[in-house]
RODO-2510 file (C-alpha; in nm, 4 decimals, decimal comma):
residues 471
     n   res          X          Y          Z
     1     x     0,0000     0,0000     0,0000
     2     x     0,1341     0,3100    -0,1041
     3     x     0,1315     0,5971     0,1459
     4     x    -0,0345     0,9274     0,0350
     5     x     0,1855     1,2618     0,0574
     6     x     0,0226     1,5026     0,3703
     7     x     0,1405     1,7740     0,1335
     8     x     0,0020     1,6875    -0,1745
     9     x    -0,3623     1,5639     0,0509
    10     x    -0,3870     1,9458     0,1350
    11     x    -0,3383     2,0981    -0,1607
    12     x    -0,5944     1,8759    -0,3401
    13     x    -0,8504     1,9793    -0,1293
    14     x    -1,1589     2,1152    -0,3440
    15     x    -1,2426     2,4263    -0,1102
    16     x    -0,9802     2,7231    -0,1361
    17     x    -1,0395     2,8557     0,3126
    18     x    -1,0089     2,5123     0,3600
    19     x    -0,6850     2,4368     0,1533
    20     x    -0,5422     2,7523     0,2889
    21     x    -0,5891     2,6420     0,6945
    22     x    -0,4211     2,3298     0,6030
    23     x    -0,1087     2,4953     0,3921
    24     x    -0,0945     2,7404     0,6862
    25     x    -0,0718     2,4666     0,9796
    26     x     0,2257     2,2958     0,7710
    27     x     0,4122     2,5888     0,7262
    28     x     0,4216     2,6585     1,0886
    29     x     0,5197     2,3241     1,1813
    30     x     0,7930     2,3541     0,9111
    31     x     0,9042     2,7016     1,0944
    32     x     0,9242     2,5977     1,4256
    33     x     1,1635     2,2800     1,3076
    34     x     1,3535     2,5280     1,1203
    35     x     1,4083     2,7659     1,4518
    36     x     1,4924     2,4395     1,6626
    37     x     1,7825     2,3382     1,4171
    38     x     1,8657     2,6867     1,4426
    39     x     1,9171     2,6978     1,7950
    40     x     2,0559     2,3857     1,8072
    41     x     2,3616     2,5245     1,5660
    42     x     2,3695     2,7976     1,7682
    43     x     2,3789     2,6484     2,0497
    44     x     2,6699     2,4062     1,9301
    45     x     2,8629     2,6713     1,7438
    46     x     2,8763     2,8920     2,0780
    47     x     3,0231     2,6156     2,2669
    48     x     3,2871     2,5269     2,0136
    49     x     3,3586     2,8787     1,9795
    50     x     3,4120     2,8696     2,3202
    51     x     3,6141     2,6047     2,3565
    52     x     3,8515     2,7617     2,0719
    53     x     3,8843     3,0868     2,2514
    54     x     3,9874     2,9291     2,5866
    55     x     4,2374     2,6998     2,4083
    56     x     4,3371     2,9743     2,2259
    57     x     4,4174     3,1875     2,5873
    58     x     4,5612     2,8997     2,7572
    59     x     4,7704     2,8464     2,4578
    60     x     4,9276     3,2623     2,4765
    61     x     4,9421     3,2376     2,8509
    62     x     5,1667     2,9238     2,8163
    63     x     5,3751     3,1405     2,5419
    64     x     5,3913     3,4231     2,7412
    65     x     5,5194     3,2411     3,1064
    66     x     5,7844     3,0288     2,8478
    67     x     5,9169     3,3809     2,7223
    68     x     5,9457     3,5455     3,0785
    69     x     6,0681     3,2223     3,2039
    70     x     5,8352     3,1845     3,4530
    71     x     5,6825     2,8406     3,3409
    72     x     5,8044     2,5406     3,0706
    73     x     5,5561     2,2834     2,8467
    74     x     5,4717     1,9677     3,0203
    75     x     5,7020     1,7592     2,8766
    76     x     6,0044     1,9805     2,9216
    77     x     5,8942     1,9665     3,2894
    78     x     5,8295     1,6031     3,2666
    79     x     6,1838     1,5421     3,1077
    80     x     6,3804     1,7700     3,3251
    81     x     6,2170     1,5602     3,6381
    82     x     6,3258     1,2455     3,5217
    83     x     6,6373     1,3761     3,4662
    84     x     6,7101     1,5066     3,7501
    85     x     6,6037     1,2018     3,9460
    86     x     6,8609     0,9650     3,7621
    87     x     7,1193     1,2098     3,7720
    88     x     7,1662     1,1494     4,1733
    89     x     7,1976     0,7688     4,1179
    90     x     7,3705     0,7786     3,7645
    91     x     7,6712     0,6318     3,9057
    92     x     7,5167     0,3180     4,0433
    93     x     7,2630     0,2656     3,7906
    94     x     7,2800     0,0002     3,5438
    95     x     7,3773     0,0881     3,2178
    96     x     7,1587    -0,0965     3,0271
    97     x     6,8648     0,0973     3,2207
    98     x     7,0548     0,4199     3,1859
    99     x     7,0292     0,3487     2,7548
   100     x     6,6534     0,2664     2,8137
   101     x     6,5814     0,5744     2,9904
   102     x     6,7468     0,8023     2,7231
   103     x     6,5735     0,6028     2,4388
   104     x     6,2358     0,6606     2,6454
   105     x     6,2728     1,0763     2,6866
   106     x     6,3784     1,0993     2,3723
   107     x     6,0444     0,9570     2,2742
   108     x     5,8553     1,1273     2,4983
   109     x     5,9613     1,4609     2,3334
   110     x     5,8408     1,3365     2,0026
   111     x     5,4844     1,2634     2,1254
   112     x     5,1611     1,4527     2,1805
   113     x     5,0932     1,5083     2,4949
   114     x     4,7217     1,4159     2,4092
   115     x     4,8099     1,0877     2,2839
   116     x     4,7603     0,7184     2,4903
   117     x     5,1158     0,6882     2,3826
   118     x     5,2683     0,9699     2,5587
   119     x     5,0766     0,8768     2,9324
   120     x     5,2247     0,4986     2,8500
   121     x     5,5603     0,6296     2,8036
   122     x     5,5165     0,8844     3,1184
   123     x     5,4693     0,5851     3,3446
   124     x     5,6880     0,3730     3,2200
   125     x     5,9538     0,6349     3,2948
   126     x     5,7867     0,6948     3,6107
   127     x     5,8539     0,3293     3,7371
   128     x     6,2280     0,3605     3,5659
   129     x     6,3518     0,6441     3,7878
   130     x     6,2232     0,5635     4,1020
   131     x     6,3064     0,2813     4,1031
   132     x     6,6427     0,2593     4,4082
   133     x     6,8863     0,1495     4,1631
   134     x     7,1913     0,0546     4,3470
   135     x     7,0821     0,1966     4,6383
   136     x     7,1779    -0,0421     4,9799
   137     x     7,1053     0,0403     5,3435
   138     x     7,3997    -0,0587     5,5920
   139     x     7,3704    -0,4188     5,7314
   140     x     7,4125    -0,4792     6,0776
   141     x     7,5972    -0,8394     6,1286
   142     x     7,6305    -0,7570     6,5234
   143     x     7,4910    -1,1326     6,6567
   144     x     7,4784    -0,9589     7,0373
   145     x     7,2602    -0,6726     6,8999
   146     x     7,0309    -0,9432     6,6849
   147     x     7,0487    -1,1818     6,9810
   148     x     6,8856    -0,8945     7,1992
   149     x     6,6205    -0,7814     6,9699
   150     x     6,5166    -1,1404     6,9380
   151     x     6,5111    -1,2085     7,3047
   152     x     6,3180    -0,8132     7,2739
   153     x     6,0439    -0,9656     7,0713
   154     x     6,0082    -1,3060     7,1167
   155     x     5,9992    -1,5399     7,4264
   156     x     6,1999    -1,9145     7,3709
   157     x     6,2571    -2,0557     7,0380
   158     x     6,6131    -2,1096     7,1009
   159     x     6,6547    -2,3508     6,8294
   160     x     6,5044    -2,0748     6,5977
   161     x     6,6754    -1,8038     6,7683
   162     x     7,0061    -2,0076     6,7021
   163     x     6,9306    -2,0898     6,3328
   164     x     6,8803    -1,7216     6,2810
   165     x     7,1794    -1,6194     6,4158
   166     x     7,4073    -1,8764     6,2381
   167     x     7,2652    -1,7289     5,9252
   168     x     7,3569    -1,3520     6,0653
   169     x     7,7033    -1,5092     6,1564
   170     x     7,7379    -1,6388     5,8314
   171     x     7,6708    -1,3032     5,6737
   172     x     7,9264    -1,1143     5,8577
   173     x     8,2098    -1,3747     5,7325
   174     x     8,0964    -1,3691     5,3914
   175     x     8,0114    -0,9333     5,4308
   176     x     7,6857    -1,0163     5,2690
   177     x     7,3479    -1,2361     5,3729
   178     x     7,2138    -1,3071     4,9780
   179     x     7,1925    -1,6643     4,8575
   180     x     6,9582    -1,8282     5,1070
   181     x     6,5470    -1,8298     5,1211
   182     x     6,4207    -1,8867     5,4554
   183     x     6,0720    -2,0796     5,5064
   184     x     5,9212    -2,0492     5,8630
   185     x     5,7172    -2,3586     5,8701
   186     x     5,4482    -2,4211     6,1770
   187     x     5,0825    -2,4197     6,2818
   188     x     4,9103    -2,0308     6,3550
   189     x     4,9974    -1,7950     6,6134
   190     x     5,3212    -1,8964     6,6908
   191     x     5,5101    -1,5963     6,5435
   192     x     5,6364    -1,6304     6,2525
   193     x     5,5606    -1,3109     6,0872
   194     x     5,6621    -1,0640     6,3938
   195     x     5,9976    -1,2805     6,3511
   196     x     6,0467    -1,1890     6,0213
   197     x     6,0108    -0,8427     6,0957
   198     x     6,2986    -0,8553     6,3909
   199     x     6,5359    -1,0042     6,1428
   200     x     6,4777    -0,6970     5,9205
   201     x     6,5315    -0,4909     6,2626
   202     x     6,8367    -0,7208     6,3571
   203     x     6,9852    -0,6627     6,0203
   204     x     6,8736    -0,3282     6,0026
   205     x     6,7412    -0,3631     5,6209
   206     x     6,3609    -0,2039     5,5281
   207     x     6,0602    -0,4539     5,5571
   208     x     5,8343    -0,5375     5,3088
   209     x     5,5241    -0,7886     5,3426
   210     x     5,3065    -0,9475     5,0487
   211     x     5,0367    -1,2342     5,1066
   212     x     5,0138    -1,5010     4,8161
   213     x     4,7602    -1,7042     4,9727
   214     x     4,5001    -1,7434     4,6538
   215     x     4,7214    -1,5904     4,4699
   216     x     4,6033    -1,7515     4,0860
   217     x     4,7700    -1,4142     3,8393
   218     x     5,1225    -1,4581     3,7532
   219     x     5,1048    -1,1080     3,6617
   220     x     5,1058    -1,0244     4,0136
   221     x     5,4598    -1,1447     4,0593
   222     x     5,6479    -1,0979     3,6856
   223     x     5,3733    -0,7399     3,6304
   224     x     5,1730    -0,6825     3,3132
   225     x     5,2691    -0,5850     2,9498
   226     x     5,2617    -0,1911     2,9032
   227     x     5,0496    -0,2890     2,6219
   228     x     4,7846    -0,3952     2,8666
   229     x     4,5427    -0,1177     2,9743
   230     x     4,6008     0,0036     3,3505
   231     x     4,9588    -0,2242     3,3526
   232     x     5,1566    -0,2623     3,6882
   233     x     5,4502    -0,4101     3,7512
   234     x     5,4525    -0,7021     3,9732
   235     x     5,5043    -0,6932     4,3640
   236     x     5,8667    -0,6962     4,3583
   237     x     5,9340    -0,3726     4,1789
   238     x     5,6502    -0,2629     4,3973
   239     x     5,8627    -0,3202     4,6726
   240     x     6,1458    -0,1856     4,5796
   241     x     6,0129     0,1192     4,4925
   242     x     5,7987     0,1577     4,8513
   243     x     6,1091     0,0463     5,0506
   244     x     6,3889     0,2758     4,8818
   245     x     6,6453     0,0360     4,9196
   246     x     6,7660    -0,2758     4,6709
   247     x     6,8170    -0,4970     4,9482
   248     x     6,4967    -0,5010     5,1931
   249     x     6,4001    -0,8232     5,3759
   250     x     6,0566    -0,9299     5,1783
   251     x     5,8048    -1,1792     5,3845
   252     x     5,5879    -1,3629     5,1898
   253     x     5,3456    -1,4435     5,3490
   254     x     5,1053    -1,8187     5,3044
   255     x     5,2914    -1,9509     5,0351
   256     x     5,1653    -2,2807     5,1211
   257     x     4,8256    -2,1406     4,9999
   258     x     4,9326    -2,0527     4,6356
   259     x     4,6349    -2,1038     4,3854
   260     x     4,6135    -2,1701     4,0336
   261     x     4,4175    -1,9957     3,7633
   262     x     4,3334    -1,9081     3,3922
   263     x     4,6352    -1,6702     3,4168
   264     x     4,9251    -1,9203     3,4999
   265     x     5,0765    -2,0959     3,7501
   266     x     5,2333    -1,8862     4,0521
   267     x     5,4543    -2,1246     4,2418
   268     x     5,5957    -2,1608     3,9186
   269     x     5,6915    -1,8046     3,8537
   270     x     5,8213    -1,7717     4,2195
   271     x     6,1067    -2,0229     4,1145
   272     x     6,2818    -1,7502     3,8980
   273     x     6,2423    -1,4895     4,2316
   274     x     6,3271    -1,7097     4,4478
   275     x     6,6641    -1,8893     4,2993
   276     x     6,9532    -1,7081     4,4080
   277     x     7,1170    -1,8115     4,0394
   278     x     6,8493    -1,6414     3,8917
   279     x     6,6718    -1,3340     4,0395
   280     x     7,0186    -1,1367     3,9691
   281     x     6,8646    -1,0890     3,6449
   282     x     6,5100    -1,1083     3,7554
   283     x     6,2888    -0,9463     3,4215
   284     x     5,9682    -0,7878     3,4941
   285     x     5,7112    -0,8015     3,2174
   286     x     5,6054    -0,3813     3,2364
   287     x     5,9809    -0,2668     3,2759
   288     x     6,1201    -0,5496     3,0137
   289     x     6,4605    -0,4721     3,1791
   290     x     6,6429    -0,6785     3,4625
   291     x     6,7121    -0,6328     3,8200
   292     x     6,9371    -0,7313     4,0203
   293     x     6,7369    -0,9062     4,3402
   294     x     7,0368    -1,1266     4,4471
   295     x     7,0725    -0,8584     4,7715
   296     x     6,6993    -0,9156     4,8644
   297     x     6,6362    -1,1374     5,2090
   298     x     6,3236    -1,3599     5,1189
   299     x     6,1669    -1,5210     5,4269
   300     x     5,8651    -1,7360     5,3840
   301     x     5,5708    -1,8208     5,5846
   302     x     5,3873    -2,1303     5,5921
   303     x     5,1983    -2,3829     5,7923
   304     x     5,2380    -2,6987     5,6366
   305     x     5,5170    -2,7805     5,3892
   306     x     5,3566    -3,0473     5,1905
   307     x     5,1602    -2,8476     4,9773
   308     x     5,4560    -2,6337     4,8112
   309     x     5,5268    -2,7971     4,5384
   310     x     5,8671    -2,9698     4,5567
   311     x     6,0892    -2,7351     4,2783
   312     x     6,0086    -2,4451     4,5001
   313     x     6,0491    -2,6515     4,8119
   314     x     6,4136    -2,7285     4,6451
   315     x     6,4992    -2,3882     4,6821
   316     x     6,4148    -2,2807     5,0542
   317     x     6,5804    -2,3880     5,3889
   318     x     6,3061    -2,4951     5,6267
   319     x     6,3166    -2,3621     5,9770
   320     x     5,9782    -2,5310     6,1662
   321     x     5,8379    -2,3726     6,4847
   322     x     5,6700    -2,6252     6,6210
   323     x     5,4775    -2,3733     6,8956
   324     x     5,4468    -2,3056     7,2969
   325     x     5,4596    -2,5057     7,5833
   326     x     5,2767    -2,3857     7,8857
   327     x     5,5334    -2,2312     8,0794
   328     x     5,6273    -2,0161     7,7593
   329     x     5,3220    -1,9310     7,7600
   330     x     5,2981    -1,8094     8,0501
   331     x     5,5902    -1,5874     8,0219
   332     x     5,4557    -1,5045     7,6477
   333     x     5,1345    -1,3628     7,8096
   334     x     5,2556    -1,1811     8,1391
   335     x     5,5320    -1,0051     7,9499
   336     x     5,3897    -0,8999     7,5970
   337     x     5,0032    -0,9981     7,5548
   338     x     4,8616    -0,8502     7,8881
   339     x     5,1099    -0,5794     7,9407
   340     x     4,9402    -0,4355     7,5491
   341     x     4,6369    -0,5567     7,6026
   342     x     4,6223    -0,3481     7,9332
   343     x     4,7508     0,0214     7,7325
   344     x     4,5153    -0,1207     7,4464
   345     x     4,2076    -0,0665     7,6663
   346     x     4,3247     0,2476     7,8385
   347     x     4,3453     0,0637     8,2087
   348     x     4,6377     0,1289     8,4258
   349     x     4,8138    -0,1239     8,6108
   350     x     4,7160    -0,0258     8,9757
   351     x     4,3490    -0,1026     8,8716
   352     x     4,4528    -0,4644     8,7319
   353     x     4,5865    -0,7422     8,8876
   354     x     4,6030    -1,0870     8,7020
   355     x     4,7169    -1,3625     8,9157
   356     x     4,9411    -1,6352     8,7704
   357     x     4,6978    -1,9140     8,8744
   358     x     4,4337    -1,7387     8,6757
   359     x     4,6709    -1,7209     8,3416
   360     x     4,7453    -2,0919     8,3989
   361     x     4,3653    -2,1603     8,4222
   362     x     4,3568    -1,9442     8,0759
   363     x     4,6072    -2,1572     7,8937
   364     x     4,5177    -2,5150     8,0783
   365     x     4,1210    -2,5047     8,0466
   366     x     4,1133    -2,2384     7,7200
   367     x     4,4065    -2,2013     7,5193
   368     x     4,5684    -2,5337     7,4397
   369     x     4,6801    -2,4808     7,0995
   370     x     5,0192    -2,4452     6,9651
   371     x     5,0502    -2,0365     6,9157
   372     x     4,9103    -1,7507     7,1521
   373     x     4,6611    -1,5964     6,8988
   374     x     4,3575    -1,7617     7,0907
   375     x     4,5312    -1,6368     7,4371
   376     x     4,5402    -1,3098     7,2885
   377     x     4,1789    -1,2915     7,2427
   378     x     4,0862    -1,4532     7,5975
   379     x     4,3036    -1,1821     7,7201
   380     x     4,1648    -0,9105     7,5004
   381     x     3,8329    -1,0151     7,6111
   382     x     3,9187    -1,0146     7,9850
   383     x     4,0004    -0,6573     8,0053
   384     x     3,7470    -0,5521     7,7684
   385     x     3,5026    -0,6776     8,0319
   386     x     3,6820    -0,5488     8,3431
   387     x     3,7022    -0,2212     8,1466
   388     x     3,3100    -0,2567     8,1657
   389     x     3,2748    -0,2864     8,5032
   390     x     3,5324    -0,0337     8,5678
   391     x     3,2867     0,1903     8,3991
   392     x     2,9816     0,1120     8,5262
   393     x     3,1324     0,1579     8,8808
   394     x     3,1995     0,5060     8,7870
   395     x     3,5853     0,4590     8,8099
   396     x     3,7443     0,6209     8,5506
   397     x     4,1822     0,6677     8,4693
   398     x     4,2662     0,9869     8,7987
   399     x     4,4159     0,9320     9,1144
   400     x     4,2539     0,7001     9,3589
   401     x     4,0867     0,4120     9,1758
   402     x     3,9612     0,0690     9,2668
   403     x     4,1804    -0,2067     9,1699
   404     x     4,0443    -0,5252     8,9909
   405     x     4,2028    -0,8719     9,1000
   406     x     4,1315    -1,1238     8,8402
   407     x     4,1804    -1,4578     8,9982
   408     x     4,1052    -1,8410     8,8665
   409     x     3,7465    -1,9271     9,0201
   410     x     3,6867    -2,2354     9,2116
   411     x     3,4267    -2,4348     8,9411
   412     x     3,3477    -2,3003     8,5787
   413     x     2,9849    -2,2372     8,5831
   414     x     2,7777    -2,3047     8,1811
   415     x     3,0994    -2,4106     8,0543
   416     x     3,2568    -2,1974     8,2590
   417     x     3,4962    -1,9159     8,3358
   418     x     3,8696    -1,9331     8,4335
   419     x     3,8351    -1,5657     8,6031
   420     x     3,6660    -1,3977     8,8586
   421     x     3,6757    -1,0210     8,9746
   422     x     3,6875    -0,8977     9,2945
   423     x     3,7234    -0,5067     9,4038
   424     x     3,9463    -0,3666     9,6529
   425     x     3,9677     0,0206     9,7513
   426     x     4,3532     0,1306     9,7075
   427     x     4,2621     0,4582     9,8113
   428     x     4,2243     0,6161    10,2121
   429     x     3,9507     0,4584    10,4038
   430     x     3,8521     0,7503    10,5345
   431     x     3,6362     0,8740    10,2658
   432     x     3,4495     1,1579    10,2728
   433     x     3,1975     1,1172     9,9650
   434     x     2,9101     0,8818    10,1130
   435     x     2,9030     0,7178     9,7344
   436     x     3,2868     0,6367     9,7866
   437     x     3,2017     0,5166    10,1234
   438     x     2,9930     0,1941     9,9971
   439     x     3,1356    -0,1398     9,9833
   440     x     3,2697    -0,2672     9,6780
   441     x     3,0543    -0,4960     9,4252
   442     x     3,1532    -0,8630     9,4139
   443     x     3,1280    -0,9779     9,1112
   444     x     3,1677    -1,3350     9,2095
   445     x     2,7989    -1,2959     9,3739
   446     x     2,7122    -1,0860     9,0535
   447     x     2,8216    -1,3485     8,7766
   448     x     2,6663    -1,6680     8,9803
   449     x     2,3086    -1,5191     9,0376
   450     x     2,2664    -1,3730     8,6931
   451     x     2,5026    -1,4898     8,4711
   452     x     2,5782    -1,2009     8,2713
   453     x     2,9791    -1,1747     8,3236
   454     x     3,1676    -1,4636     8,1301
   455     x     3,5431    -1,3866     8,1601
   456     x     3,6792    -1,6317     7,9442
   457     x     3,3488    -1,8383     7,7279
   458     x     3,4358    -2,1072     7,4975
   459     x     3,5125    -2,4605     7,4915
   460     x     3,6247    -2,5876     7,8120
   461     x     3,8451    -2,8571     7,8563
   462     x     3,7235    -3,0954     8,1342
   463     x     3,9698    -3,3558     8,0524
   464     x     4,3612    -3,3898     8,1118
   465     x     4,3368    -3,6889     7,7844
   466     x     4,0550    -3,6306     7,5776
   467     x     4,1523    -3,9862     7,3860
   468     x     4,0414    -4,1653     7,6930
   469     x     3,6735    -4,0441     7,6364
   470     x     3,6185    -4,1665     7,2835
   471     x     3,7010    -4,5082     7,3929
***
């Protein structure tokens, strides 16, 4: 069916007024499209107009500060900052990197600073130059001073202790520590992180920590191709360039956990960083040029060995912590935990007292595993609750406060608790405020009637040999 023109249906109309109403209605729907496109162009041609003249003025203004000196084109500034920031390490750069850097400012002068090229290039020279290129910190082989910052942070491990410091020893003969990868191997909380970061502070090198645990993206360890939109390069030149220094002490952190994707294989990209006859020409994917890593420290973390696969097992020395006994516990909680648990919750230690019997109830009925991560949280939540009470007793941190003797309680009540809280006044008896003057709460009476103060909830352990029960 052929459609009939709406001009050509008005026009053939038989009467003339008629004919005329309809012409008339089509021109002024003709004249009001007519002044839209018109202000549309307008509209458009201001704008661009706009646009011109402001380019134009920011163009003259740039002109005008390069004449008087006052101000020079981005990549003039650009250039003269890279410059300038591998001029103070031109003597201990590399020069292969030192040819790359010239090739790249040379380029960047030839692009547009519009262009996707020119940002690519920026950043790649970015990365190049701040990068610590021959840049060491001073090692400290002193075994007394590492001996005391071990003893400092850590309580027993002697056979770890002593393994550390036989590698410091070692160090000081040879005048450098490269060409070994350490692998602290044992179950959680037992320390092995905080004793990575007292070797750094024995050794006085810069610490760096990365987790691989479900790690699946090689790229995260060898770095993207520049190509690649929003490339990085991997961890490692991420750590050199947040550390300052070519030779930090790097922790990696779960790499028993490593995963395995789409994008390769992880553990197997580790093997070139972490093989002493390889990473001291270690080649990162975004700078494409290699660096020297055979200065880096590499300590591992794990907490079981058997699922690293055996070619990267090959290539660590495994030092297992195989956790606390009870007494070192003990010490472990009365010297570090409850001492920072105490400033942690703003208490002060007049208004405290833990007993040992109650921190051997702690560890005996509550905290039987092999680190002190669990006892850290018992703790944590012991104070946080005698912080409560402290508070809703009205005491707060001045002069002349109520001290709180946690003490191990005769029978665990509901699966019980290893504490109990008694108050005693520290301050004059004579007291002259009649609210002062009460007696103090007992909270022993408090928790057994109403239940509402659990010290230390949980599972309880009822039983010196648990075996004996399933029999």
């Amino acid at each position: 069916m052929v459609e009939e023109d709406p001009l050509t249906v008005k026009v053939d109309h038989l009467k003339v007024d008629k004919r005329l109403k309809l012409t008339l209605e089509l021109v002024k729907k003709d004249m009001e499209i007519s002044k839209l496109q018109q202000a549309i162009a307008k509209a458009i041609e201001e704008k661009i107009s706009g646009d011109q003249r402001r380019y134009l003025l920011n163009e003259q203004l740039k002109a005008i500060k390069k004449e008087l000196g006052l101000e020079t084109d981005d990549k003039t500034a650009l250039s003269e900052k890279f410059r300038e920031r591998i001029e103070a390490k031109k003597d201990k750069c590399p020069p292969h990197v030192l040819q790359v850097i010239e090739e790249e400012l040379t380029k960047l002068q030839l692009l547009e600073a519009s262009s996707s090229e020119f940002n690519v290039t920026r950043n790649y020279l970015d990365w190049l130059t701040v990068l610590p290129w021959g840049n060491y910190s001073n090692e400290n082989f002193d075994v007394h001073h590492a001996q005391q910052i071990l003893d400092e942070d850590h309580y027993g491990l002697s056979d770890v202790k002593e393994r550390i410091l036989e590698f410091i020893a070692v160090g000081k003969l040879r005048g450098t520590s490269q060409g070994k990868i350490i692998c602290l191997s044992g179950p959680p909380g037992v320390g092995k992180t905080s004793i990575g970061r007292s070797i750094a502070r024995a050794l006085n090198r810069q610490f760096y920590r990365f987790s691989v645990g479900g790690l699946a993206d090689v790229a995260e360890i060898k770095g993207h191709r520049r190509t690649y939109v929003g490339a990085m390069p991997g961890k490692m030149v991420q750590c050199l360039k947040s550390v300052g220094t070519a030779n930090p002490l790097v922790l990696i952190d779960e790499i028993d956990k490593l995963g395995r994707g789409h994008s390769g294989d992880p553990a197997s990209a580790l093997l070139e960083l972490l093989d002493p006859e390889q990473n001291i020409n270690f080649l990162d994917h975004y700078l494409d040029v290699p660096i020297d890593l055979s200065k880096v420290l590499f300590v591992c973390t794990a907490n079981v060995i058997d699922t690293i696969p055996n070619p990267l097992l090959d290539r660590m020395e495994i030092i297992s912590i195989a956790g606390y006994i009870t007494d070192e516990k003990m010490h472990i909680a009365r010297d570090y935990l409850e001492k920072n648990t105490r400033e942690a919750c703003g208490i002060k230690p007049e208004q405290v007292e833990v007993t040992d019997a109650a921190l051997l109830a702690l560890i005996e009925n509550y905290c039987r595993e092999a680190g002190v991560r669990n006892l850290q949280k018992q703790i944590e939540k012991i104070y946080r609750k005698i912080a409560l009470q402290l508070v809703r007793q009205g005491v707060s941190n001045e002069p002349a406060l109520e001290a709180v003797i946690v003490t191990p309680s005769v029978e665990p009540t509901d699966g019980g608790s290893a504490t109990i809280v008694k108050d005693e006044k520290l301050n004059d008896p004579a007291v002259k405020d009649p609210e002062e003057a009460k007696e103090p709460i007992d909270l022993r009476q408090a928790m057994q009637q109403s239940k509402l103060i659990v010290y230390a909830d949980g599972s309880f352990f009822s039983s010196e040999n648990i075996a004996e029960e399933s029999w």
